[in-house]
C-alpha positions in Angstrom: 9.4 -16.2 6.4 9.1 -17.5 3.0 10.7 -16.3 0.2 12.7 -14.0 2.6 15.9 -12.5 1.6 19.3 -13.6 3.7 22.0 -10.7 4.6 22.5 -8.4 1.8 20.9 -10.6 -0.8 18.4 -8.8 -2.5 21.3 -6.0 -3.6 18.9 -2.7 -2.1 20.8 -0.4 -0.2 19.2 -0.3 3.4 17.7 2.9 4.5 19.2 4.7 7.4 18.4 3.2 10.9 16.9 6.4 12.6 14.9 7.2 9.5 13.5 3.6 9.8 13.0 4.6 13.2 11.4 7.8 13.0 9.0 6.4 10.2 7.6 4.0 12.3 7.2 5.9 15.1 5.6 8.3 13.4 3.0 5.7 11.7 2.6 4.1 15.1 1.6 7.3 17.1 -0.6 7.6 14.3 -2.8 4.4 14.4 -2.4 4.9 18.4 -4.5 7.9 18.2 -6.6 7.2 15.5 -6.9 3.8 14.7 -8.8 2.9 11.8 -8.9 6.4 11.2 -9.7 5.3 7.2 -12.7 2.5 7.7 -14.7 1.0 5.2 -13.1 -1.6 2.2 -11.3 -0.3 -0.8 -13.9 -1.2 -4.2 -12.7 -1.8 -7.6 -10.4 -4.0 -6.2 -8.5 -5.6 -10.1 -9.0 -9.3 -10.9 -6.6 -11.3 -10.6 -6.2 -15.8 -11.1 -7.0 -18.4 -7.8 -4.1 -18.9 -6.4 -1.8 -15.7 -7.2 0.9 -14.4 -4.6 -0.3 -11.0 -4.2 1.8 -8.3 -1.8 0.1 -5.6 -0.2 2.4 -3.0 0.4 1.5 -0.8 3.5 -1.6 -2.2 5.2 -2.4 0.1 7.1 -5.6 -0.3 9.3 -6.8 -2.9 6.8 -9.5 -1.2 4.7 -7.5 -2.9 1.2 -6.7 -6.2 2.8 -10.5 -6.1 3.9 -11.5 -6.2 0.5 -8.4 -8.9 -0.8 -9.6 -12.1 1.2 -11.1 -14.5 0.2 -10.4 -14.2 -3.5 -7.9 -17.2 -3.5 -4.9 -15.5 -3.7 -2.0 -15.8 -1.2 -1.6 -12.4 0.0 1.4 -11.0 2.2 0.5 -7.1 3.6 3.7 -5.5 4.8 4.1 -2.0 6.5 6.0 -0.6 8.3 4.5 0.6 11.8 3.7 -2.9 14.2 0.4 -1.3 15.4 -1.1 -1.6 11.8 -0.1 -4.7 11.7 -2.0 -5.8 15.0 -5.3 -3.9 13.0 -5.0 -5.4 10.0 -4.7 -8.7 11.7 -8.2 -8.0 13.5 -9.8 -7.3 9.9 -8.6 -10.4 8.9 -9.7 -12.6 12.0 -13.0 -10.5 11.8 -13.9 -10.8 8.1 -12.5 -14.2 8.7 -15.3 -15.0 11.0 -18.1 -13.5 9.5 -17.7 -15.8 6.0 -17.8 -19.4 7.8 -20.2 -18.3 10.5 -22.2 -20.7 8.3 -23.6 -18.2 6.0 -21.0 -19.6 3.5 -20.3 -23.5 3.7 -17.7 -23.7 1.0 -15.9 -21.4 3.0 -12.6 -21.5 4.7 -10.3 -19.7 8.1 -9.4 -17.0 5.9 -6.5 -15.8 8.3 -4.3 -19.1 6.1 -4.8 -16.2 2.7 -3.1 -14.0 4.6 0.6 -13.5 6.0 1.1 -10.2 7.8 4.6 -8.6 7.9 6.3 -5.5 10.1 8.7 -4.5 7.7 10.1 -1.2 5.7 9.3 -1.0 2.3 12.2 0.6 1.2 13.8 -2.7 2.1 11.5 -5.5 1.4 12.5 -8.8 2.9 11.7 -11.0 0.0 13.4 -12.5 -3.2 13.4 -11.1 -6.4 10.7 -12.0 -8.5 8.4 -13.2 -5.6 5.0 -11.6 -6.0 2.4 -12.1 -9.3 0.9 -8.5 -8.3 1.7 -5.9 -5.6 -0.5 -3.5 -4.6 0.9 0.0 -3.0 -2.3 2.0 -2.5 -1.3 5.4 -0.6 1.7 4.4 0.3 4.5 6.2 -1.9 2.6 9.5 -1.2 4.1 9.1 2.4 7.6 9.3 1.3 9.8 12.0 0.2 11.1 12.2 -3.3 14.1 10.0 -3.5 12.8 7.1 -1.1 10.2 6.9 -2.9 12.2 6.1 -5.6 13.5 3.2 -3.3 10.2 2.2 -2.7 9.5 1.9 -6.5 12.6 -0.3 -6.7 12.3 -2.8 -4.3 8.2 -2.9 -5.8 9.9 -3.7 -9.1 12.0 -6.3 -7.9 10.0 -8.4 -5.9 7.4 -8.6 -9.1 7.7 -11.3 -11.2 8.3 -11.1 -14.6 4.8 -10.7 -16.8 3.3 -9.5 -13.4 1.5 -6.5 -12.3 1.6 -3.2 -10.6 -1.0 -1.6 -9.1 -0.9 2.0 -7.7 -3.0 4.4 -5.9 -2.5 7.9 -4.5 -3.8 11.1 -4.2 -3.6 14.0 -7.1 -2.2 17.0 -6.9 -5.8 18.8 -7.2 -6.9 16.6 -4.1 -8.6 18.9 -1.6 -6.4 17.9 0.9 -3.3 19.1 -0.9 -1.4 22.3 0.7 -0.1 23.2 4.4 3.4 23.2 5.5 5.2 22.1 2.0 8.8 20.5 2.8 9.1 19.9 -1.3 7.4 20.3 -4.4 3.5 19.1 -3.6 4.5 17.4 -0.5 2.9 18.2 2.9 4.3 17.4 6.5 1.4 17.1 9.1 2.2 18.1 12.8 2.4 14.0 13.9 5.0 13.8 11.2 3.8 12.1 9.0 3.7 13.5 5.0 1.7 13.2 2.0 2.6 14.1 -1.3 0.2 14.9 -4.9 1.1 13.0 -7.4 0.6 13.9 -11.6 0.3 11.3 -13.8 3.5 11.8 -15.7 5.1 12.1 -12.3 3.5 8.4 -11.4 4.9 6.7 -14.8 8.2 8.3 -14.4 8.5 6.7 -11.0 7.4 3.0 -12.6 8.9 3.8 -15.6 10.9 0.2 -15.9 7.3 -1.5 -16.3 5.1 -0.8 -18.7 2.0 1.3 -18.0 -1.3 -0.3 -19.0 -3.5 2.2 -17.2 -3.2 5.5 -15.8 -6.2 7.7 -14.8 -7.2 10.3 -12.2 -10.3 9.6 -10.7 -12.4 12.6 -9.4 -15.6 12.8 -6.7 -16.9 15.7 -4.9 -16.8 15.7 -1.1 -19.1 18.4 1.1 -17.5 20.1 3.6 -18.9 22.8 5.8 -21.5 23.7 2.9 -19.2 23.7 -0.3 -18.5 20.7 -2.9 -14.9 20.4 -2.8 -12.9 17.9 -4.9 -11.0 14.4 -3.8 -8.9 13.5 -6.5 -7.1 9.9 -7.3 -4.6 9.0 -9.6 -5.2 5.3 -10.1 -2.1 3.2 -12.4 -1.2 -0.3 -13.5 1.9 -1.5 -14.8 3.0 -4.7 -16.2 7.1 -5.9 -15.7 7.7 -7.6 -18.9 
């Protein structure tokens, strides 16, 4: 693919087969039962130039990607589990369709913005310095401590120099947040898959190589059975200078 690493040339230490393994298995059962279990488009999406190389990093069902295309920018979305891949490749053929049905004449086949990847993002399969922005919107939140660490490196290296960061995950006030805890503010759910609360200083810390332009919780109420309960996002931008 382009701008893909060869053998051992990107200098990250690859992650354990069977943990590769059980994470996309995991991921995969998941969209299998619930497909786009998390509809809609992701708002607020930040501006960015025509023409930037922009990675999304884990997909998912396509809800971010949904909102990405057709903004001029040359977008890659990696994750890890191949049956995200196959729904985020429907959005895209979908929303592709829909914009030159011929309500848009200056529009184009959408599907060209977008190259979709099955990889592990704790190994990314691309130079250093490839991407102008990445994008990892609820994605470290489903990693342990450490590897999500990794993840934060291989984010790092793949940005260019003077490009950007952008992070999204839930806070540790979310009303989601508790169950079975396997470490500090992180939650295992019984398909095995994990979520974790970030704080703010916890999020810089992570990206602390770049510099932080931004870092804000953003709060909403949800009702649920009666009572106002909180959702709670912690929503960062870094540059790599």
């Amino acid at each position: 693919m382009p701008g893909a690493c060869r053998e051992n040339s990107c200098g990250s230490e690859r992650p354990a087969e069977h943990n590769t393994q059980n994470l996309r298995d995991s991921w995969d059962l998941f969209y299998r039962r619930r497909g786009r279990s998390w509809g809609g488009i992701t708002r607020e999406i930040p501006e960015l130039p025509r023409g930037s190389r922009v990675l999304e990093l884990g997909c998912g069902s396509g809800k971010t990607i949904r909102g990405m295309v057709g903004r001029g920018w040359s977008i890659v979305a990696v994750d890890i589990s191949p049956r995200a891949i196959m729904l985020t490749r429907s959005i895209v053929e979908v929303t592709s369709a829909q914009r030159s049905d011929g309500r848009d004449p200056c529009s184009k086949d959408l599907t060209w913005d977008v190259e979709l990847v099955a990889a592990d993002g704790r190994l990314l399969p691309f130079r250093d310095e490839t991407f102008d922005a990445v994008f990892a919107f609820h994605v470290l939140g489903h990693l342990v401590g450490p590897e999500r660490s990794v993840m934060a490196g291989e984010i790092i290296r793949v940005t260019r120099r003077d490009g950007l960061v952008f992070f999204r995950g839930f806070a540790f006030d979310d009303l989601r947040a508790g169950g079975d805890e396997i470490e500090e503010r992180t939650f295992i759910r019984g398909d095995g898959t994990i979520t974790h609360y970030f704080t703010e200083d916890e999020v810089i810390n992570i990206f602390r190589q770049l510099s932080s332009t931004s870092v804000n919780t953003v709060r909403w109420s949800m009702r649920v059975g009666g009572l106002d309960l909180i959702r709670s996002e912690i929503r960062a931008a870094f540059r790599k200078e």
